[in-house]
C-alpha positions in Angstrom: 38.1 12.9 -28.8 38.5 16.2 -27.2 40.1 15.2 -23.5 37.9 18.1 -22.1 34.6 16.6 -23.4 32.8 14.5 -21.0 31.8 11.0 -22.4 28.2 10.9 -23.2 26.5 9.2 -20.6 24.3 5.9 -22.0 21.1 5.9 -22.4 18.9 4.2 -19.8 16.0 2.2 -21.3 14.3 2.0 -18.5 14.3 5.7 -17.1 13.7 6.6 -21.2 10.7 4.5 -21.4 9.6 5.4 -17.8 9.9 9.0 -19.2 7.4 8.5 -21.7 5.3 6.8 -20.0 4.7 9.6 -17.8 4.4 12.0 -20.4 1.7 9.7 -21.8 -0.3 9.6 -18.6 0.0 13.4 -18.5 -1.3 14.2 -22.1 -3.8 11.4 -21.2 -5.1 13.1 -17.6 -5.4 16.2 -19.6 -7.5 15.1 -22.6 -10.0 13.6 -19.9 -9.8 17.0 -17.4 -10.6 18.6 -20.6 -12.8 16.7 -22.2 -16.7 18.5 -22.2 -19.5 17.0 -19.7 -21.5 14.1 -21.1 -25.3 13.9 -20.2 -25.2 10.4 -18.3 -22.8 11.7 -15.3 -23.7 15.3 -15.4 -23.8 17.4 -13.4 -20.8 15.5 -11.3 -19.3 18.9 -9.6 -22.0 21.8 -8.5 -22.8 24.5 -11.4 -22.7 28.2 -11.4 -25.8 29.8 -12.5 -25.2 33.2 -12.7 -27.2 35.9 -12.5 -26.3 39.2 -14.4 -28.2 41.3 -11.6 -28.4 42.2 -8.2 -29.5 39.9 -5.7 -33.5 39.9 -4.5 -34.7 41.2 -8.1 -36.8 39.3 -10.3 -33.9 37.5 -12.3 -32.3 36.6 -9.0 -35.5 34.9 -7.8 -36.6 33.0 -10.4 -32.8 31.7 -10.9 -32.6 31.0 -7.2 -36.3 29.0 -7.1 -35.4 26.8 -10.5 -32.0 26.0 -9.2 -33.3 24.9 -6.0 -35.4 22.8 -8.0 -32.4 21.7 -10.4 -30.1 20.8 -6.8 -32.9 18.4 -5.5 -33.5 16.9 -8.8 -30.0 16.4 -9.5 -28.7 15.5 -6.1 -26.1 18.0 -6.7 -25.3 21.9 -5.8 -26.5 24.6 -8.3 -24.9 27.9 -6.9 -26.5 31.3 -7.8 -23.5 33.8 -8.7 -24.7 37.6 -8.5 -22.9 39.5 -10.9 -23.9 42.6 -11.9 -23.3 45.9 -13.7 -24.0 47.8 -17.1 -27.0 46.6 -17.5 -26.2 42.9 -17.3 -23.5 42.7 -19.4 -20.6 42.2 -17.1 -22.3 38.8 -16.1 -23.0 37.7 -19.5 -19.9 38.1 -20.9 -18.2 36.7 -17.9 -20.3 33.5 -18.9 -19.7 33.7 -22.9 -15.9 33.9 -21.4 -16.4 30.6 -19.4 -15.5 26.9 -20.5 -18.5 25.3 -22.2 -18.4 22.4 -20.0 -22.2 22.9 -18.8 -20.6 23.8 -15.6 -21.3 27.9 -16.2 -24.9 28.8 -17.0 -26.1 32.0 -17.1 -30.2 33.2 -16.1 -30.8 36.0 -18.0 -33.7 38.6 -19.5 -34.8 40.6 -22.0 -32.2 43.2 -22.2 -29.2 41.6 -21.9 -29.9 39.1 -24.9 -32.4 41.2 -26.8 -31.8 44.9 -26.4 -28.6 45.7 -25.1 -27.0 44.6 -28.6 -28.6 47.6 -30.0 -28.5 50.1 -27.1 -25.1 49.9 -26.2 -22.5 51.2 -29.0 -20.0 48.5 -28.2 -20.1 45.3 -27.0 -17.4 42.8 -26.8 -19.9 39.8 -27.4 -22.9 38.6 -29.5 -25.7 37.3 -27.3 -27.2 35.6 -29.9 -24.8 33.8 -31.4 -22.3 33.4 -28.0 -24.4 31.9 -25.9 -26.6 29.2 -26.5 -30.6 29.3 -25.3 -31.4 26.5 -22.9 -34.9 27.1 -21.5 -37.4 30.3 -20.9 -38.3 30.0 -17.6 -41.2 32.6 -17.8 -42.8 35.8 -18.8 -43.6 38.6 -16.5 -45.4 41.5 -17.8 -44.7 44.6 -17.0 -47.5 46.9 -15.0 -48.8 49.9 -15.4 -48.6 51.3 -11.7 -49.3 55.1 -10.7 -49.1 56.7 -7.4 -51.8 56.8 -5.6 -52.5 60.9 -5.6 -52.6 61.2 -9.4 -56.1 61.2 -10.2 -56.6 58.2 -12.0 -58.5 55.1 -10.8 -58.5 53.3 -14.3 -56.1 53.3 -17.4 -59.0 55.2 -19.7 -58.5 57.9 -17.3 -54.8 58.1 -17.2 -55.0 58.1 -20.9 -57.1 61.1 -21.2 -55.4 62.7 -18.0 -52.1 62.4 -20.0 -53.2 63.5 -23.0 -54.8 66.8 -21.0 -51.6 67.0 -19.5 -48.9 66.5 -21.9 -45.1 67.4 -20.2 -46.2 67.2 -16.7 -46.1 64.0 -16.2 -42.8 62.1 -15.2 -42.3 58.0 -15.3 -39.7 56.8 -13.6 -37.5 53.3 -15.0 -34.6 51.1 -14.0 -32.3 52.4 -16.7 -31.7 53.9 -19.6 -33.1 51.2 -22.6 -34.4 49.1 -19.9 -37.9 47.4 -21.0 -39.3 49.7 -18.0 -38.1 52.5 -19.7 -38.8 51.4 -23.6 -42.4 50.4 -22.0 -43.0 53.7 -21.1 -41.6 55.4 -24.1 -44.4 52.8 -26.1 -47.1 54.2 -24.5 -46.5 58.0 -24.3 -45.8 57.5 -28.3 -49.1 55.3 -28.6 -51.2 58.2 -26.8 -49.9 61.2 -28.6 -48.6 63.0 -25.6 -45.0 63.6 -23.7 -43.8 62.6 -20.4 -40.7 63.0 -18.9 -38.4 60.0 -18.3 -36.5 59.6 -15.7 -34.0 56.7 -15.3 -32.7 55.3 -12.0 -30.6 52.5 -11.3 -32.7 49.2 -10.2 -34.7 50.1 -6.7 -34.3 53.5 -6.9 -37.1 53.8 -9.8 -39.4 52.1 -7.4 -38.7 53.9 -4.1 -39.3 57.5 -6.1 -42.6 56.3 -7.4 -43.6 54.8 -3.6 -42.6 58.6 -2.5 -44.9 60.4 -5.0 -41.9 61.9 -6.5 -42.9 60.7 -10.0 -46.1 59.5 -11.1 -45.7 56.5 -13.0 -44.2 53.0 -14.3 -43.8 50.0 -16.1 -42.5 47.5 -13.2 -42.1 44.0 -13.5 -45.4 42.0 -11.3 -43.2 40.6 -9.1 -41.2 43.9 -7.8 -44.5 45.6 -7.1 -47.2 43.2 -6.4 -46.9 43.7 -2.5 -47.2 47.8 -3.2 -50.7 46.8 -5.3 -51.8 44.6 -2.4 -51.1 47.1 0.2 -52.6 50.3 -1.6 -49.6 51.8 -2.1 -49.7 51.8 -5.6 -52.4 51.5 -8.4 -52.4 48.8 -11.0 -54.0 50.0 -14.3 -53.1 47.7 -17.3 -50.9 45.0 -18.1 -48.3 45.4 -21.2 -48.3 41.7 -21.9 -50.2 40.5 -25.4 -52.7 38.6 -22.9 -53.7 38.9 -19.2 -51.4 38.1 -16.3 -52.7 34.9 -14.8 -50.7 36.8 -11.1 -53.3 40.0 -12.2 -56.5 38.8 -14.2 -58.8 41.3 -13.2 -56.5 43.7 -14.9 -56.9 44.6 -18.8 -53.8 44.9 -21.3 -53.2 48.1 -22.8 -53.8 46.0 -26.2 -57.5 45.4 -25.1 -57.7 48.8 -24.4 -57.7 50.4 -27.4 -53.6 50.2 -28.6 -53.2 46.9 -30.5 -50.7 45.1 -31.0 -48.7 46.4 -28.0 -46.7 44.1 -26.1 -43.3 45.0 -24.1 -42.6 42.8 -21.1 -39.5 40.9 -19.3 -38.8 37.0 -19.6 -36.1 35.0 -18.3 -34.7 31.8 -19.0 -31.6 29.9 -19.4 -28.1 30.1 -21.3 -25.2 28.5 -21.6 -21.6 29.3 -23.7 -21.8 28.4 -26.9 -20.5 24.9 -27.5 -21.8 23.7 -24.3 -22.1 19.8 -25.5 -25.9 19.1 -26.8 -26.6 16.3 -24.7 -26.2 18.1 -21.5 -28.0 21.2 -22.7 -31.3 18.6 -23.8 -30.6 17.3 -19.9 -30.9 20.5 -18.5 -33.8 21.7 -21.0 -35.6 18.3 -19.4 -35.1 18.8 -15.8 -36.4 22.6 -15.8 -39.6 21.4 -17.9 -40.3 19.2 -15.4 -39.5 21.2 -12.6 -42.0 24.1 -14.0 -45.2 22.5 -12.6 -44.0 22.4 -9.0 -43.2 26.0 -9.4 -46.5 27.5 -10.7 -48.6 28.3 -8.0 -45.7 30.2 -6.6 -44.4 31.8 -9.4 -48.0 33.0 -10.3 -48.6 34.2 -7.0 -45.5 36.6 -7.1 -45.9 37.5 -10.7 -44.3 35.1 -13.4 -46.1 33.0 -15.5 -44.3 29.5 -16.1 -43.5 29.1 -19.9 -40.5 26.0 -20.7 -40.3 24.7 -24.1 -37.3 23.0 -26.6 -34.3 25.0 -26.8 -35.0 25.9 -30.4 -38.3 27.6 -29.5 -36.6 29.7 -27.0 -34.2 30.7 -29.5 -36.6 31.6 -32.2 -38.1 33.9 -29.8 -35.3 35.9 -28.4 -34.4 36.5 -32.3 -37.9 37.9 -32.7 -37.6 39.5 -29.7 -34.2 41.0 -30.9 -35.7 42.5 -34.1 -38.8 43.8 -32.4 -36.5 46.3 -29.9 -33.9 46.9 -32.1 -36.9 49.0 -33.6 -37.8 50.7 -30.2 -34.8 51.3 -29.5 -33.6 53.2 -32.6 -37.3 55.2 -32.1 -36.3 55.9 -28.5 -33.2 57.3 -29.3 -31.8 55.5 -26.7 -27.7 54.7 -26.4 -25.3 53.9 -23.6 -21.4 54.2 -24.2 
């Protein structure tokens, strides 16, 4: 033996199988911290619902009304978490980045899931196959509204005015390949005539056409309702495939002599994909049953309720997808 060479010290059965012991309870505590949310005890922590848009818009409210609903029903905090920018997709992604533990969900609309895909050249993300649908909450048309010094008390006479007219009108929207925007475009293609578009970002739209400095727009009920209510603005037509119970005095452009057109927001709920079944069915349930509490309010400021499976919320955003994929390549509409 080399004399500098330290004799190896014995092995201590004890500490050894102490040692992995330990290292058994670790891997152990790990697998269960990691281990994906089961319907029977869920939700046992609060959940994020976050909202890919500023707070006090249409997503924001609906996502804040449902979760308050989703709290008392569960005994147990839902948080609203306001995220937004480039037209919704910094919040989705952040929730296609988050653990699928059905602790993340994500209320979204129509352009995030169903027309930013096409309108933006790159996205780091598939909406439709990254995150998972859970529930529609509801539909909300969008509403013709024109400022009160344009001429026009119905929506034959904006029609023909337009047409008299084409070029000099300008339509304001929330953003370029918004459904505001893409509604607009619809009609100004379904008439024959030009009008110029001009994009803000959110509110903006809406304070310009309150100031007279553009004419008209496609606005979510909700946003303008209390404009319609206190003369500020005009209501002419609905862009929904039926009437708005929130507006039923008011025809659909369809009615009116353009079939077949339909452009409008709806909401609902998403989760990352591989969010466990079970808790996604759990969640599906409680907002189903939730909905009927909700519908006298949500009428009242411009949603109609809609629920429904999982599956038939994902069969529609796919529809939904093909159907403004077209519009948007019409448009010509893109965002870097």
């Amino acid at each position: 033996m080399n004399p500098t060479t330290p004799p190896a010290t014995p092995r201590n059965p004890f500490w050894h199988n102490a040692a992995a012991r330990l290292l058994a309870c670790a891997l152990t505590a790990g697998l269960t911290l990691a281990a994906p949310a089961r319907a029977d005890d869920y939700p046992a922590k609060p959940v994020r619902v976050v909202v890919a848009f500023t707070a006090g818009g249409t997503t924001d409210m609906l996502a804040r009304s449902v979760s308050q609903q989703l709290a008392q029903r569960f005994k147990q905090s839902f948080v609203v978490d306001n995220r937004p920018g480039a037209g919704g997709n910094i919040g989705t992604e952040f929730v296609v980045r988050s653990p699928a533990d059905g602790y993340t969900m994500l209320v979204n609309s129509v352009g995030p899931i169903s027309i930013n895909q096409t309108l933006y050249k790159k996205l780091n993300y598939d909406p439709l196959t990254d995150l998972v649908p859970v529930v529609q909450i509801a539909d909300v048309p969008n509403v013709l509204v024109v400022h009160p010094s344009l001429p026009v008390k119905s929506f034959e006479e904006f029609v023909a005015y337009a047409k008299a007219n084409p070029g000099k009108l300008n339509y304001s929207s929330t953003g370029v390949g918004t459904s505001s925007h893409l509604s607009g475009f619809m009609l100004t293609e379904r008439i024959g005539t030009q009008a110029t578009h001009i994009p803000y970002k959110g509110a903006d739209a809406l304070n310009d056409l309150l100031s007279g400095r553009v004419q008209f727009m496609f606005a979510t009920i909700p946003s303008v309702m209390p404009h319609i209510q206190a003369g500020k603005l005009r209501a002419l037509a609905v862009s929904s495939a039926k009437r708005s119970r929130s507006l039923p005095d008011l025809p659909t452009v369809a009615e009116k002599g353009f079939p077949g057109f339909e452009a409008g927001s709806w909401f609902g709920f998403f989760a990352p994909k591989g969010t466990p079944q079970d808790v996604i069915t759990k969640v599906n349930q409680a907002v189903n049953e939730a909905l009927p509490s909700l519908q006298a309010q949500m009428i009242r400021e411009g949603a109609d309720p809609v629920g429904g499976s999982p599956k038939q919320f994902g069969d529609f955003t796919r529809k939904e997808y093909v159907k403004w994929k077209a519009v948007v390549k019409a448009s010509g509409a893109t965002v870097d």
